[in-house]
Structures are given as C-alpha cells and as structure tokens.
C-alpha positions as CSV (number, residue, x, y, z in Angstrom):
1,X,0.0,0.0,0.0
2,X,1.7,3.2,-1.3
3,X,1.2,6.2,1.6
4,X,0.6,9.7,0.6
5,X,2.4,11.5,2.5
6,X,1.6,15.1,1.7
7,X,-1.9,13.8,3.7
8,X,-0.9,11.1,6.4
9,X,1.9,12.1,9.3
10,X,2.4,8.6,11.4
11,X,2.1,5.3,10.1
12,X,3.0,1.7,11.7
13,X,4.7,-1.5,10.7
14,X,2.5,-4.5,10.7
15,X,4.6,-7.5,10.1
16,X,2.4,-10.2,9.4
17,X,1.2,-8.1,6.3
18,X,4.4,-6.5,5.7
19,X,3.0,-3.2,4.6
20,X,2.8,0.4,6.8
21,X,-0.3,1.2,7.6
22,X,-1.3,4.8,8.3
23,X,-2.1,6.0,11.4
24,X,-5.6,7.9,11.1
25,X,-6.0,9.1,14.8
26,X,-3.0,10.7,16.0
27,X,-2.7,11.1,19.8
28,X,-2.9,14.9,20.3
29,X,-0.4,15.0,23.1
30,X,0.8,18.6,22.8
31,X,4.8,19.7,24.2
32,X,3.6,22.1,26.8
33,X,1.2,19.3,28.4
34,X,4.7,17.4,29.1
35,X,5.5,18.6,33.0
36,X,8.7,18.2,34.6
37,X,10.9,16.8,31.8
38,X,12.5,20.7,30.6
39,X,15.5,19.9,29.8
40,X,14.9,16.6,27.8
41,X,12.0,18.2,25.8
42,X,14.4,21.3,24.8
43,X,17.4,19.0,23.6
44,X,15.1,16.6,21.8
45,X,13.0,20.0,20.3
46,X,16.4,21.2,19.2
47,X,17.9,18.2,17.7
48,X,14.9,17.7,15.7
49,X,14.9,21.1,14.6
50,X,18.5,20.7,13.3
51,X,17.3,17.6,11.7
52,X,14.0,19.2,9.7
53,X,16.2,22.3,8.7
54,X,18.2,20.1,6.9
55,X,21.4,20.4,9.3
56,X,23.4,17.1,10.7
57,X,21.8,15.8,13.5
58,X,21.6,12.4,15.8
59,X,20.0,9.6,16.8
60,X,18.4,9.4,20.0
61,X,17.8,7.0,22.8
62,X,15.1,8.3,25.4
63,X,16.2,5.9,28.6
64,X,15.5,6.0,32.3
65,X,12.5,5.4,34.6
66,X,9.2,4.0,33.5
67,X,6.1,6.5,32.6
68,X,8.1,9.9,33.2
69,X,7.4,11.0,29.0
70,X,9.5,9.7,26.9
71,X,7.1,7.7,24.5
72,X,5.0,11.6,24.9
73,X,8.0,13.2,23.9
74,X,8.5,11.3,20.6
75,X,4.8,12.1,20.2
76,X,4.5,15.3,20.2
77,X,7.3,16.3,18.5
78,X,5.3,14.9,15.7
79,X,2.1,17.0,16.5
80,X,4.7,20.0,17.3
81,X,6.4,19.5,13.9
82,X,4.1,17.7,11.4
83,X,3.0,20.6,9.5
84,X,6.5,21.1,8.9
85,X,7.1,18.1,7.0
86,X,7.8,15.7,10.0
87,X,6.6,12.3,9.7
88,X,6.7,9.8,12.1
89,X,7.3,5.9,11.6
90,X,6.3,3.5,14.5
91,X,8.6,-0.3,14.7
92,X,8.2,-3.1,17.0
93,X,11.8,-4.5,18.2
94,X,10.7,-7.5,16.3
95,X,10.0,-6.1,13.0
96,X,14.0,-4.4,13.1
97,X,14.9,-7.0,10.7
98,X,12.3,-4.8,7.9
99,X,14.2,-1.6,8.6
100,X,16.5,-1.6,5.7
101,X,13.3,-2.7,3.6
102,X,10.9,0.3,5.5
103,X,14.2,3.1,5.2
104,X,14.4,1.7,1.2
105,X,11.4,2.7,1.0
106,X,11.1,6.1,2.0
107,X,15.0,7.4,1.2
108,X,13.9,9.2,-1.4
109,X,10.9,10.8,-0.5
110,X,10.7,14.5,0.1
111,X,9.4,14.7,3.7
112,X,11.6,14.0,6.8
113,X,11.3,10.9,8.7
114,X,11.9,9.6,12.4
115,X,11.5,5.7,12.8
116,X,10.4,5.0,16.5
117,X,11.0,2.2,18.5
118,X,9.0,2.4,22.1
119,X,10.6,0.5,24.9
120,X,13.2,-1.0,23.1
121,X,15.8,-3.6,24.4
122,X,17.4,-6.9,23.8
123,X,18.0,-10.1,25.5
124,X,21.2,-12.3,25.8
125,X,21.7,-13.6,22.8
126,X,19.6,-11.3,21.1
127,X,20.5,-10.7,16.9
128,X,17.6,-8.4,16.4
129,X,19.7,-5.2,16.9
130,X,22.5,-5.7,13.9
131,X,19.8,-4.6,11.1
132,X,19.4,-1.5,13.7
133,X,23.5,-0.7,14.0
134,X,23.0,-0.7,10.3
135,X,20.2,1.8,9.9
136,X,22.2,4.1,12.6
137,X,25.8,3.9,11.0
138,X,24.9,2.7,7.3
139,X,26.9,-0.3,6.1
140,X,28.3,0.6,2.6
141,X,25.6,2.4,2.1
142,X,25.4,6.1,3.9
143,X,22.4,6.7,5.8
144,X,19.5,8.6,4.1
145,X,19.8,12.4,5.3
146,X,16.2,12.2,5.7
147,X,15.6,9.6,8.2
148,X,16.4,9.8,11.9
149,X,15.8,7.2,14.7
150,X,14.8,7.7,18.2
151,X,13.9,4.9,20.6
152,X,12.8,5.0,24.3
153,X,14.0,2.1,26.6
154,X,14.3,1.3,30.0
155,X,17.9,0.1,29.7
156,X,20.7,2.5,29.3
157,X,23.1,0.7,26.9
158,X,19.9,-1.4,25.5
159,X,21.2,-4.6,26.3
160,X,21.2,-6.7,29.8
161,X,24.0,-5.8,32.1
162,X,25.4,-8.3,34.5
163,X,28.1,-8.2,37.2
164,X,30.0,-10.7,35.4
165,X,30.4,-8.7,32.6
166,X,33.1,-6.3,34.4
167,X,35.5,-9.0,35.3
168,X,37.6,-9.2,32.2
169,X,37.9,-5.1,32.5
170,X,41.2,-4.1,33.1
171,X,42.9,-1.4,33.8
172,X,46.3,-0.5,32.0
173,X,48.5,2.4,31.7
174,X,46.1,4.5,34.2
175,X,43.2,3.6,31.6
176,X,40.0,1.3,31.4
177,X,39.9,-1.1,29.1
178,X,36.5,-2.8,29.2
179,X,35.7,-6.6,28.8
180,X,34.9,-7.7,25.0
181,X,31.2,-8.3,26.5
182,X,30.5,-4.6,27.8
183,X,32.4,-2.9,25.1
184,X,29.5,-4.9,22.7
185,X,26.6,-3.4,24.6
186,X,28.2,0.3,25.2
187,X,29.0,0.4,21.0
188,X,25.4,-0.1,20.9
189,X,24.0,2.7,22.9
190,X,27.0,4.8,21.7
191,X,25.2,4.7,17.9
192,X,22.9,7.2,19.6
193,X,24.5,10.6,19.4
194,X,22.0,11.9,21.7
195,X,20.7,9.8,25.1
196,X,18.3,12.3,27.3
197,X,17.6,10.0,31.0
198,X,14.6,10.5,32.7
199,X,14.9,9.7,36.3
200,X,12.0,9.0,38.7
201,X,9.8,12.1,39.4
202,X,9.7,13.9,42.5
203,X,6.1,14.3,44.6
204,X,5.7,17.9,43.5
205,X,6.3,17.2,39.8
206,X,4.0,14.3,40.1
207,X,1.2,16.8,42.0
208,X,2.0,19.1,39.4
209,X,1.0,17.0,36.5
210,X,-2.3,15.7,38.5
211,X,-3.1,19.9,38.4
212,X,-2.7,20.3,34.9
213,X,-5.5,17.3,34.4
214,X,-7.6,18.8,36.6
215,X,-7.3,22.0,35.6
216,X,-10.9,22.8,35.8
217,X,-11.0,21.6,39.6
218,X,-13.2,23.5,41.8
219,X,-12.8,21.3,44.7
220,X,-10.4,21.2,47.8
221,X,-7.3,20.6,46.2
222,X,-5.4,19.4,49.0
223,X,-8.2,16.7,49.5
224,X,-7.7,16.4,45.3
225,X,-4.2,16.0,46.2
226,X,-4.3,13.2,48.7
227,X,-6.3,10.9,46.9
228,X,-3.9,11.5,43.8
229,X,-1.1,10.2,46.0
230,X,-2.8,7.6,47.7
231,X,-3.3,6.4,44.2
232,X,0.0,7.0,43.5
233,X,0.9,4.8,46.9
234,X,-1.1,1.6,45.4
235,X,0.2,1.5,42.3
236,X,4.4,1.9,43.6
237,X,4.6,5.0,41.4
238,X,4.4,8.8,41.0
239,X,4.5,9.2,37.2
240,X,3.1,11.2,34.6
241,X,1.6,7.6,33.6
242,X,0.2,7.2,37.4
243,X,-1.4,10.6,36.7
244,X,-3.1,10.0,33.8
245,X,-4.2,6.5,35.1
246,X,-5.4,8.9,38.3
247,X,-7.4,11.3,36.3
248,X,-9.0,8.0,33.9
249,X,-10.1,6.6,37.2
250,X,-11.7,10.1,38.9
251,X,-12.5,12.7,36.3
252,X,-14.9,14.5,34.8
253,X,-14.9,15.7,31.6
C-alpha cells in the first residue's frame, strides 16, 4: 500500500502483512502538556529542529524510569512538527529486521522521517539489533539524510547488564579497558548521538501533573491531592503515567 504523505503524518509496521499502515488518529499529546521533563523536551526539540532544517543531526535514545514522558516526547514532537514536513514511523523490536526494507522505502521521498522504536531492548543472545546498527551507522551504504531514529528504553546501553560482565575489565596504563562483552553493549547505545535520561519524578512534579489534568477543579485541592497520592501509593509509582491512570479513574470531563 503506497502512503501519501503530503496527507498522512504517522504510520506503523504491521509484520504479518508486511505493509505500513497509516495512522488515522494521532494522539494529540501537545509539548507544553509534558511537566517536569525541561531539559529533555528542549534537547530533543532542538535536535529535531536541526534535523527538519536540513542540518546534521543524531540519533536518539530516550532511557531512564518507566512512565516519566518519553514515549509523549517522541509524540509530540510529531504534532509540534508535522506541518512542517515531519513524519513519524512506528517499529516493534521484532520487526528491526524490515528496517532496511521500510528506510528503502522512503530514502527518497521528500518529507523527513523519524522511525520509533518504544521501549526497546534486547535479551542475551539477542541478533535483532545488527539490522538496527546498520540503519544508525549505514553499512556501505550512507544513511539517508532524511531519516532519523529515536527509541525510548528502559535500559541505558539497551542490552542486559550483569556483574559478570566487568570482570575481564582491566585497567592499563592509568586507563579502562572494558571486557569484550560490555564494550559490545556500550557500542550499541553509543550509535545514539544523543541519550536524554529521565529519572523517577519527584512528589511535587507528580502533584503538578495531576493539576494540569484537573485544571478545571473546583474542589479542595489538598483533598484532590491526597487521593492522587494515595493512588499513587497503590500502584508503587508517581508518574506522569500514574497521573493520567489517576485522572481515567476520577474525572470529569
């Protein structure tokens, strides 16, 4: 199915069908909606600024604690950014081996592309990130100017770290020379010229958030503000993702 994409801005990659299928209804998360993440959103804004204006710019890997934005981020950028030719690509860890066949496809075209991966990591053993150090570095082939990648994860270098790993590190001449095993999963991570972390959130950013749902609260906000972390207490997290699940659960539209 050819896409036209002077009218469609997101599309994903269904593998049993093999074909990228647009994406009709776009979540309308906005930038400003994005609470307590500043300095992430402004790097991010900027490097895909550089990269829609035509001037060199990197790869990124969103990593850190679970439900703090980054998937948002990627998100809006798209609805911050669309009308200026941004288009957005959505890939399943499993379907990496179709990248070179989905970038193929769209090197050429005139609009400018980022290929998402949410929550993205591999397992021992795993082989499913090679096509992906391809699409990042190019092989023999450069990459296209006009495609980007950014990927979220909740692993800094992507891949499982163990203890074991560090043992055959060494240390010579005053410098560290890592173990064959943890210089593998750093080069991996290192393909990303740009890694924003997101650490856990503090209670105020997390009470800020719940505000901005509830903007149109008339009730006693400290009672408002209780529950909200009470909820937070049951499910073991204060998140922008608790605060959404928070305001699904108690309000009004």
């Amino acid at each position: 199915m050819l896409i036209d994409w002077n009218t469609i801005y997101a599309a994903i990659w269904r593998q049993r069908k093999e074909y990228l299928r647009p994406v009709l209804q776009i979540d309308p998360v906005s930038l400003n909606q994005l609470i307590g993440i500043d300095k992430q959103k402004q790097q991010l804004v900027d490097n895909t600024l550089r990269f829609i204006n035509g001037q060199p710019a990197n790869n990124a890997l969103l990593w850190g604690a679970r439900g703090t934005g980054k998937s948002s981020l990627v998100k809006a950028l798209l609805n911050e950014f669309k009308s200026r030719d941004l288009r957005l690509i959505e890939v399943d860890k499993q379907d990496l081996i179709y990248l070179p066949e989905i970038v193929d496809d769209i090197r050429d075209a005139s609009k400018r592309f980022i290929i998402y991966c949410d929550d993205l990591s591999f397992d021992t053993g795993d082989t499913l990130y090679k096509p992906l150090k391809s699409v990042l570095e190019g092989s023999i082939e450069l990459p296209p100017e006009n495609v980007l990648f950014y990927a979220t994860s909740n692993r800094r270098h992507l891949l499982p770290e163990k203890m074991s790993d560090n043992l055959a590190t060494q240390l010579i001449d005053d410098e560290v020379h890592y173990s064959d095993t943890v210089e593998e999963k750093i080069s991996l991570s290192d393909r990303f010229g740009l890694r924003l972390a997101f650490y856990p959130q503090h209670t105020q950013t997390y009470l800020d958030i719940i505000d901005s749902y509830f903007s149109e609260y008339t009730g006693d906000l400290n009672d408002l503000h209780k529950q909200a972390l009470d909820f937070a207490y049951q499910n073991a997290s204060k998140n922008g993702r608790t605060a959404k699940q928070f305001y699904n659960t108690y309000g009004r539209n």
